[in-house]
MMTF fields as JSON, N, C-alpha, C and O atoms, coordinates in Angstrom:
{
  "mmtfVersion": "1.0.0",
  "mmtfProducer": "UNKNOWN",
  "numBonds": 479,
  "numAtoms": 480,
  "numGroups": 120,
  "numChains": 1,
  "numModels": 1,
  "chainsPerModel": [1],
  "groupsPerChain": [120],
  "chainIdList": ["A"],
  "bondAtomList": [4, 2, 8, 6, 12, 10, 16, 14, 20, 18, 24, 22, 28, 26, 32, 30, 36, 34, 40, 38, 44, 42, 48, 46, 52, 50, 56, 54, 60, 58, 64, 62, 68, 66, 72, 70, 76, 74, 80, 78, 84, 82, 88, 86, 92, 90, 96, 94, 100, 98, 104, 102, 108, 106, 112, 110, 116, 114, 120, 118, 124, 122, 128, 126, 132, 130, 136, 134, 140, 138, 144, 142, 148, 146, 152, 150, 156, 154, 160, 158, 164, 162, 168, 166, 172, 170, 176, 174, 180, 178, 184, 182, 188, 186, 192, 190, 196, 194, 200, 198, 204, 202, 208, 206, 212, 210, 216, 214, 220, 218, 224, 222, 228, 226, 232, 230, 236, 234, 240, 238, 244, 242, 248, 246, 252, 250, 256, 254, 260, 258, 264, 262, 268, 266, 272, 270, 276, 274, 280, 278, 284, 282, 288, 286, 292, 290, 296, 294, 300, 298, 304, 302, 308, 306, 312, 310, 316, 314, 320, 318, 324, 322, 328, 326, 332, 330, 336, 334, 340, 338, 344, 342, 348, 346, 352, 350, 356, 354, 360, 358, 364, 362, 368, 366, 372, 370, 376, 374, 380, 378, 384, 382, 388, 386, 392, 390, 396, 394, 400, 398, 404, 402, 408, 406, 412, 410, 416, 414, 420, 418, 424, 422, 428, 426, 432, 430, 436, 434, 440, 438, 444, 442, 448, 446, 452, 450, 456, 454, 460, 458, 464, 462, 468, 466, 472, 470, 476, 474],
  "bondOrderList": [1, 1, 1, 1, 1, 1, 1, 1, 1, 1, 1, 1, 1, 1, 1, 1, 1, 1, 1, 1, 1, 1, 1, 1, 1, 1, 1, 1, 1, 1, 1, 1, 1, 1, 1, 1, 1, 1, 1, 1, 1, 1, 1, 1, 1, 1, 1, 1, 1, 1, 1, 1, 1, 1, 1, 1, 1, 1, 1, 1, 1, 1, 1, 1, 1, 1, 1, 1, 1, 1, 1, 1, 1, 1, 1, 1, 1, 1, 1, 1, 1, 1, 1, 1, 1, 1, 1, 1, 1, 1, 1, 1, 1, 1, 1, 1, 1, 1, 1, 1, 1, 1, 1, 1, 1, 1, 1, 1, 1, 1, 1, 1, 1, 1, 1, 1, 1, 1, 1],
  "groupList": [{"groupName": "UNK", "atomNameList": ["N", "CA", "C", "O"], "elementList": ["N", "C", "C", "O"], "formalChargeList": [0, 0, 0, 0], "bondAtomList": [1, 0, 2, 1, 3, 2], "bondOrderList": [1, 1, 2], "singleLetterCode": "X", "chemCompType": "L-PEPTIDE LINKING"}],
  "groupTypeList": [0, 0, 0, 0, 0, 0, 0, 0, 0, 0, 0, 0, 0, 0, 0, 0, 0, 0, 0, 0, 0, 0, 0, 0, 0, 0, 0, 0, 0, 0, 0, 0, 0, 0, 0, 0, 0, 0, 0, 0, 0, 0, 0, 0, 0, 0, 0, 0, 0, 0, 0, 0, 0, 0, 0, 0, 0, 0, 0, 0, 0, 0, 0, 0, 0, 0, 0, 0, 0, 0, 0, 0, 0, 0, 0, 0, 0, 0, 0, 0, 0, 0, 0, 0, 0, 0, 0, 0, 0, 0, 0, 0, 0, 0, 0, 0, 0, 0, 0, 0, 0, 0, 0, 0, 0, 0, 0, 0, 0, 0, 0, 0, 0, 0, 0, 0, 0, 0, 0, 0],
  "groupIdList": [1, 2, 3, 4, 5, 6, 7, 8, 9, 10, 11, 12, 13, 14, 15, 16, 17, 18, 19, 20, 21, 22, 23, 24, 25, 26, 27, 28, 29, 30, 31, 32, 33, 34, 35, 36, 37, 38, 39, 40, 41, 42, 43, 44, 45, 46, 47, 48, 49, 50, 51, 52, 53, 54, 55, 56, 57, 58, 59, 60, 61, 62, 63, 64, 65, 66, 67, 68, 69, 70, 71, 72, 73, 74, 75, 76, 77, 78, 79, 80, 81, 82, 83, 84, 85, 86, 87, 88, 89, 90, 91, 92, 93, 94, 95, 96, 97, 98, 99, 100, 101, 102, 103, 104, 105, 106, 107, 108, 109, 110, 111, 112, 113, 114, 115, 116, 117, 118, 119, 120],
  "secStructList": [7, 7, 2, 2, 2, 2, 2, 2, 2, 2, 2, 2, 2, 2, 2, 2, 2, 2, 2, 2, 2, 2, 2, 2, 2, 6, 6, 6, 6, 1, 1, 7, 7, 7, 6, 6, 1, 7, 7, 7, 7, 3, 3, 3, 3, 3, 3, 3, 3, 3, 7, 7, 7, 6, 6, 6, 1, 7, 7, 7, 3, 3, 3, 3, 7, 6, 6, 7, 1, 1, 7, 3, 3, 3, 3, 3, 3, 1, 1, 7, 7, 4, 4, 4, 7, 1, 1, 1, 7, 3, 3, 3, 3, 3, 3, 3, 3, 3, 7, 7, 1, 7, 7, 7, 1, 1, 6, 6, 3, 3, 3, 3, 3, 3, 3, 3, 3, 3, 3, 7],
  "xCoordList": [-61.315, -60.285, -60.958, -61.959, -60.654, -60.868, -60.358, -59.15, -60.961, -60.194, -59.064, -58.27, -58.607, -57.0, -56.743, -56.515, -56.62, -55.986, -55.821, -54.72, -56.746, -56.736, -55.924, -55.65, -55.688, -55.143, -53.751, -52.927, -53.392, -52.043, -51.45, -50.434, -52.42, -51.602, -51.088, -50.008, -52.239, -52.385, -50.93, -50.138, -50.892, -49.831, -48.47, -47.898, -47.989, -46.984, -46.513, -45.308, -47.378, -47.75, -46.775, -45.579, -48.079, -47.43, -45.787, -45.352, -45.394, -44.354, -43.364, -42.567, -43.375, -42.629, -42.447, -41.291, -43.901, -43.774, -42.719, -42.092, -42.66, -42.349, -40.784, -40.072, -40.441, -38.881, -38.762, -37.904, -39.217, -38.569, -38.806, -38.013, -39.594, -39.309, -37.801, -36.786, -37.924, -36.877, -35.44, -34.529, -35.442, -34.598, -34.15, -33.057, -35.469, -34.869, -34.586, -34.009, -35.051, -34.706, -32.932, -32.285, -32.341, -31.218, -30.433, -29.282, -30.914, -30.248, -30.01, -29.098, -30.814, -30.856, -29.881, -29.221, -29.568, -28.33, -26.974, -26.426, -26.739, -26.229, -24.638, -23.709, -24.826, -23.085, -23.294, -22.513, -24.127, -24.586, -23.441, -23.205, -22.692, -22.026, -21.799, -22.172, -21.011, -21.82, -21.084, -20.045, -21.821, -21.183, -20.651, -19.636, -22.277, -22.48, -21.092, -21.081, -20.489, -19.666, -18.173, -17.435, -17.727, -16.114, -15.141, -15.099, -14.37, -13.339, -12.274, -11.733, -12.079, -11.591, -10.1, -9.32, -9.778, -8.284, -8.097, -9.145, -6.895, -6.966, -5.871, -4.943, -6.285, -5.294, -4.439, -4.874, -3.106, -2.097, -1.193, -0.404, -1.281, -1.331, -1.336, -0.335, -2.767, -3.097, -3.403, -4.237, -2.518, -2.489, -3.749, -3.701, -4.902, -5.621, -6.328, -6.138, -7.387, -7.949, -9.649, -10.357, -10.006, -11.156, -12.429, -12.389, -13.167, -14.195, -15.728, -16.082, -16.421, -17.977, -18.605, -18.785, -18.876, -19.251, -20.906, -21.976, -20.799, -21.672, -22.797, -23.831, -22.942, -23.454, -24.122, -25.25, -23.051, -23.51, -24.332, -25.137, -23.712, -23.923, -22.976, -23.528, -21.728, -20.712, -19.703, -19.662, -18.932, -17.505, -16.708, -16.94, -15.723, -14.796, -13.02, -12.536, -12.498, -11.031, -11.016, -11.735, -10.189, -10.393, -8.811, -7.987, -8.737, -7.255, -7.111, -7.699, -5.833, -5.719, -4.561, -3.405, -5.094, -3.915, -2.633, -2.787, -1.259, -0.451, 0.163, 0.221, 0.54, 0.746, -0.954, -0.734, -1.821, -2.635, -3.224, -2.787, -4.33, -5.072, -6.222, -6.641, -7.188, -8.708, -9.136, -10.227, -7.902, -8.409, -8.42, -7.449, -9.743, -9.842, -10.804, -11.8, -10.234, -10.566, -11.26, -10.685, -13.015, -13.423, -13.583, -14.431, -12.979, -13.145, -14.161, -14.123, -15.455, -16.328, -16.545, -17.16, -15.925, -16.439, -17.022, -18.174, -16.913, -18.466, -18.205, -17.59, -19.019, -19.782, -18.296, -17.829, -17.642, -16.989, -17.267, -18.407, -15.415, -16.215, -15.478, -14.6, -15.768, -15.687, -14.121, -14.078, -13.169, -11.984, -11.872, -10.773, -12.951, -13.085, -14.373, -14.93, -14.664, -15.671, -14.899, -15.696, -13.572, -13.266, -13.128, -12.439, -13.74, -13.299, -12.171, -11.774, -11.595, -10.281, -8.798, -7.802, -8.916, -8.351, -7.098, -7.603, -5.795, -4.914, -5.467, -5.839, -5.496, -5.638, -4.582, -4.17, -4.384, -3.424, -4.008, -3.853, -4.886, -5.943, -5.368, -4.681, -6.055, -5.738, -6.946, -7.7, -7.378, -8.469, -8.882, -8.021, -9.947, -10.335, -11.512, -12.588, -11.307, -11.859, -12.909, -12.507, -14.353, -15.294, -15.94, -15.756, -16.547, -16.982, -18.671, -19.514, -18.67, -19.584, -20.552, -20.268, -22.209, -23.277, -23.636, -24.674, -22.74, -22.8, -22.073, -20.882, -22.524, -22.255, -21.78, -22.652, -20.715, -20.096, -20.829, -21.51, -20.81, -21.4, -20.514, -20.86, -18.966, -18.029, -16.82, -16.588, -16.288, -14.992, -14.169, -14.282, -13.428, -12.068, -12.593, -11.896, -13.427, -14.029, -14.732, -15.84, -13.635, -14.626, -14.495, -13.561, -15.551, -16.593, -16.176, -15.915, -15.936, -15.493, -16.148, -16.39, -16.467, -17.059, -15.719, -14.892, -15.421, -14.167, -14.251, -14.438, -14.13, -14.111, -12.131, -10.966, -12.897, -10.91, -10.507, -11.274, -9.609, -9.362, -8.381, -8.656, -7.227, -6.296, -6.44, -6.953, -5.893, -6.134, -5.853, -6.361, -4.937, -4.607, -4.939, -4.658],
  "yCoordList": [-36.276, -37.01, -38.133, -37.785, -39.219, -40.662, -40.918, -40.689, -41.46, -41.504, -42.046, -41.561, -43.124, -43.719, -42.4, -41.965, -41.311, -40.45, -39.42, -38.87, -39.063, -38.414, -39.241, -38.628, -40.501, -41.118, -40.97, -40.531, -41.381, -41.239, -39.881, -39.641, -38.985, -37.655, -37.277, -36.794, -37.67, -37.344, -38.068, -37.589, -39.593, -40.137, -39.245, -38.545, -39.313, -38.54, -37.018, -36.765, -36.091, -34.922, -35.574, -35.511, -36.235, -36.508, -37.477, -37.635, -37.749, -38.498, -37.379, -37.247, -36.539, -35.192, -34.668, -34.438, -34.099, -33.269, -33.514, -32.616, -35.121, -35.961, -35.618, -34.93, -35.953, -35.561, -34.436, -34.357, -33.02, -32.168, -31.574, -30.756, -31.909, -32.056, -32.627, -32.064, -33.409, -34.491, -33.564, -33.211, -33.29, -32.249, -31.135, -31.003, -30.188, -29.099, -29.096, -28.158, -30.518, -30.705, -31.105, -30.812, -31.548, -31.764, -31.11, -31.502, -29.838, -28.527, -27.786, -26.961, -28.044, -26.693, -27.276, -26.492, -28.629, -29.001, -29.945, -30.875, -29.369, -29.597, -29.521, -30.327, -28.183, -27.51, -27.842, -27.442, -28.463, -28.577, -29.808, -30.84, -29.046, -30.318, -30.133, -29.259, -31.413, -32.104, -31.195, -31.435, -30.177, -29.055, -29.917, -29.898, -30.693, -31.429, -32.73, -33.354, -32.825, -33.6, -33.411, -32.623, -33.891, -33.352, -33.773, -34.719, -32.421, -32.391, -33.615, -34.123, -33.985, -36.005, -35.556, -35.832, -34.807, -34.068, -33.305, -33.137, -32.248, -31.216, -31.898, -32.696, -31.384, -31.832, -30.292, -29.261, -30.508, -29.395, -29.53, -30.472, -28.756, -28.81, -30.275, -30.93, -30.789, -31.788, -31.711, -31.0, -32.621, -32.58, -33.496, -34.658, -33.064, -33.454, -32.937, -31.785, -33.908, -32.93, -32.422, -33.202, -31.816, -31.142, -32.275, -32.331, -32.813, -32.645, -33.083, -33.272, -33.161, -33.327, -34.609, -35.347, -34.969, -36.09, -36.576, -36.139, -37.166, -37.865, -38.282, -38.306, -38.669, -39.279, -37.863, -37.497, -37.466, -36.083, -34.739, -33.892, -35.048, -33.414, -32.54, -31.458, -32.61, -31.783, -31.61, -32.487, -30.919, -30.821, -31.512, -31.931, -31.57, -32.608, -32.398, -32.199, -32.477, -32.842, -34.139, -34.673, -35.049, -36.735, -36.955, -36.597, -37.708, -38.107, -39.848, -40.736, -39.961, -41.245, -41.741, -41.32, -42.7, -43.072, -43.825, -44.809, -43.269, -43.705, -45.186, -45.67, -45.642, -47.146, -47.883, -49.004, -47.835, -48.428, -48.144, -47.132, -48.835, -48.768, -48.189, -47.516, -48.468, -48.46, -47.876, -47.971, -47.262, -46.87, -44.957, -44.26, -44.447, -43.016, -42.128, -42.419, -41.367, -40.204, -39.314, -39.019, -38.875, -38.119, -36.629, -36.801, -35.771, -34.438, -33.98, -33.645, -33.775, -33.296, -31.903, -31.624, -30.693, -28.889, -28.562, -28.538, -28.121, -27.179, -25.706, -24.862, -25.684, -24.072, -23.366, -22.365, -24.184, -23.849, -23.103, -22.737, -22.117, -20.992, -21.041, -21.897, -20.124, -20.497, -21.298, -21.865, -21.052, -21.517, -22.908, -23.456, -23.587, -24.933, -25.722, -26.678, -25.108, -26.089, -26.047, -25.966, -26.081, -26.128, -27.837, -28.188, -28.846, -30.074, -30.142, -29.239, -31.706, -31.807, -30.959, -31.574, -29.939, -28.952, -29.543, -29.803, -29.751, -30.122, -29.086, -27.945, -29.427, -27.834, -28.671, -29.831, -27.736, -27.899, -27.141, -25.935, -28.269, -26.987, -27.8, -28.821, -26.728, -26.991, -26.878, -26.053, -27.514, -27.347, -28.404, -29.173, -28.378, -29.254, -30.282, -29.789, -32.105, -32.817, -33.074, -32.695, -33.73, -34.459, -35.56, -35.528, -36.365, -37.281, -36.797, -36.186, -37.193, -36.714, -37.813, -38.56, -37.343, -37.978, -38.681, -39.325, -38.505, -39.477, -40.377, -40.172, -41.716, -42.91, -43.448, -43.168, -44.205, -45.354, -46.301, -46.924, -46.63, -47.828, -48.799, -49.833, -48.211, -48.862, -49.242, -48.503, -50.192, -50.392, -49.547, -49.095, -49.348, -48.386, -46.868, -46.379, -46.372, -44.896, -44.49, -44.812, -43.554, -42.634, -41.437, -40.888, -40.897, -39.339, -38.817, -39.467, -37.399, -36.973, -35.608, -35.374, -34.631, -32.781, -32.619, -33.323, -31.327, -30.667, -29.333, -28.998, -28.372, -27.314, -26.427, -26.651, -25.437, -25.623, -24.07, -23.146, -24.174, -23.083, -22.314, -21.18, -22.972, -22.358, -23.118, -24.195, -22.281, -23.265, -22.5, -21.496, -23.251, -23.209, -23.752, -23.612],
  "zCoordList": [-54.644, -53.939, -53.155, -52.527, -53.085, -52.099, -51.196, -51.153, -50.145, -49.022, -49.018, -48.212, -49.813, -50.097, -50.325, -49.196, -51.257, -51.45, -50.183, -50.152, -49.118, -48.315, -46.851, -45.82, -47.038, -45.862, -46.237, -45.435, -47.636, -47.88, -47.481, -46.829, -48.085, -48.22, -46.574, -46.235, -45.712, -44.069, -43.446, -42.634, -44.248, -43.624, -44.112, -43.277, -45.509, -45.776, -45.141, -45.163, -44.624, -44.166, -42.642, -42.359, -41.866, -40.604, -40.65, -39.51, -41.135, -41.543, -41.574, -40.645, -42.632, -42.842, -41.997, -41.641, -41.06, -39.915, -38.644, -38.082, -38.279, -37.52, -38.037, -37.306, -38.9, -39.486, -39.307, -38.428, -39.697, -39.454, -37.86, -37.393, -37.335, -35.501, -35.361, -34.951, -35.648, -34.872, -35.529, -34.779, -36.894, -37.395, -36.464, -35.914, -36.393, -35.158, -34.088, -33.538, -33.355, -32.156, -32.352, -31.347, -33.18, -33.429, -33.949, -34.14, -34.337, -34.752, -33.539, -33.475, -32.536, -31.338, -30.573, -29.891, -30.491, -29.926, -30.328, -29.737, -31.412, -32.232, -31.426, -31.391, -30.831, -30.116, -28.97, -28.106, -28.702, -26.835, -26.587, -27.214, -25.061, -25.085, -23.224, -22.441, -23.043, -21.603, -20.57, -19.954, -20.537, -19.657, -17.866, -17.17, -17.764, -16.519, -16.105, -15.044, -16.74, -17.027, -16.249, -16.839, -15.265, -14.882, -16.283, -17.071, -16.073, -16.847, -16.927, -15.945, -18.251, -17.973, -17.961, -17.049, -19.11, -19.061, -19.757, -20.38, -20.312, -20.847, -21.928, -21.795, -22.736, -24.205, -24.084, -23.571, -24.724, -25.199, -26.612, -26.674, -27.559, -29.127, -29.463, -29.751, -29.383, -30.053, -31.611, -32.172, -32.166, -34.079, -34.426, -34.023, -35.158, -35.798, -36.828, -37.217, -37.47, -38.676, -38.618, -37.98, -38.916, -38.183, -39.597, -40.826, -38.78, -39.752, -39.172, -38.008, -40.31, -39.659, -39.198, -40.166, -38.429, -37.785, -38.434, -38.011, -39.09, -39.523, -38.75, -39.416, -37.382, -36.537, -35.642, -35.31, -35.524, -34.424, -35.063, -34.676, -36.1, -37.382, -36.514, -36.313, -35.914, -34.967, -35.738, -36.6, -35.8, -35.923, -35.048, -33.914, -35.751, -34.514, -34.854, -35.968, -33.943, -34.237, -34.233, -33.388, -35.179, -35.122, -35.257, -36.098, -34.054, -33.674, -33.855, -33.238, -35.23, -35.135, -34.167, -34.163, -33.365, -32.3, -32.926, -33.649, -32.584, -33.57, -33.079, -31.948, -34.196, -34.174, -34.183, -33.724, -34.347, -34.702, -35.782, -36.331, -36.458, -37.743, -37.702, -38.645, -36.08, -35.919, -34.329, -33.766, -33.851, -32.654, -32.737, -32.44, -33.201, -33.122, -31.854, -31.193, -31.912, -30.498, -31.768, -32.816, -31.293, -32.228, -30.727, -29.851, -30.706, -30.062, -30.487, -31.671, -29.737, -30.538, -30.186, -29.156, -31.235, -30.645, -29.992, -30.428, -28.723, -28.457, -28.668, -28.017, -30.024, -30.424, -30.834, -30.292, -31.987, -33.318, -33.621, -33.906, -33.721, -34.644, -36.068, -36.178, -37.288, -38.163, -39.086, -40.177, -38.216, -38.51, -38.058, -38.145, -37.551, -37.22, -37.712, -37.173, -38.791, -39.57, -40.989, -41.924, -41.37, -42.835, -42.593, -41.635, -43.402, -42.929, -43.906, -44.643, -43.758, -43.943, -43.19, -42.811, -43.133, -42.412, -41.242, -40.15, -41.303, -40.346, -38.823, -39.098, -37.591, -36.834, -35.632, -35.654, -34.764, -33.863, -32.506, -32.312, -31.358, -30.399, -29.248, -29.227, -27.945, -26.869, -26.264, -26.78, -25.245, -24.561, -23.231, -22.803, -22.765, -21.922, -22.356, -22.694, -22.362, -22.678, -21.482, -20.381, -21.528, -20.527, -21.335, -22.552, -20.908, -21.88, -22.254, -21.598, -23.155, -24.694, -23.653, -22.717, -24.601, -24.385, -25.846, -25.994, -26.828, -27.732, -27.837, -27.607, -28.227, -27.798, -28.935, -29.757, -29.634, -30.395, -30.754, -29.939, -32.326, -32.516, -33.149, -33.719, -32.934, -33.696, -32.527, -31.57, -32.718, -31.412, -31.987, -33.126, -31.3, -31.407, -32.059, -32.949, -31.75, -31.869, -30.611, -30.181, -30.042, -28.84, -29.045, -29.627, -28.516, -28.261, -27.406, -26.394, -27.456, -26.549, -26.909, -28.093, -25.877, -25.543, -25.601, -25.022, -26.571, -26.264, -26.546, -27.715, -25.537, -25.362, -25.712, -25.382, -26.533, -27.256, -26.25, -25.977, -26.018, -25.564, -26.533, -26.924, -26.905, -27.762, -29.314, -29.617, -29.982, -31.593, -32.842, -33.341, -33.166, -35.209, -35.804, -36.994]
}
């Protein structure tokens, strides 16, 4: 083996390693949500559809605001249980909202911690 071959392999290795850190660190708080946060308001049978947040790796209830095209409320679960990860899924929950520590990179999309208390 040559050292090109031994630098590459070292770089790819640490490269990998570096990803799957950053992986578990984002698995362990995956459901973590902004406990620290005052309660902003409490939702009561709010209609939405449950699905996975791309951005967060979370579940979410995603509420389109009616009469508009582009303004969505993403509810993001804390610590779903299994009747709230079917995505697509209509659900109908109740709970208390605080604002999320994940942040928007799109206008008319906000984040929100939502802790469900009641739910279909």
């Amino acid at each position: 083996m040559n050292i090109k071959s031994v630098l590459l392999s070292a770089t790819v290795c640490a490269f990998l390693g570096a990803c799957t850190m950053q992986k578990n660190t984002s698995d362990q708080s995956m459901n973590a949500c902004n406990t620290s946060a005052a309660i902003t308001k409490t939702l009561t049978d709010q209609k939405g559809t449950i699905v996975k947040d791309e951005k967060s790796g979370r579940y979410a209830l995603r509420v389109v605001t009616p009469g508009t095209i582009d303004e969505v409320s993403m509810y993001l679960i804390c610590n779903p249980d299994s009747s709230l990860t079917k995505e697509g899924n209509m659900a109908t929950l109740s709970g208390n909202v605080r604002a999320s520590k994940q942040m928007s990179n799109m206008g008319g999309l906000t984040y929100y911690d939502f802790e469900v208390t009641k739910g279909q």
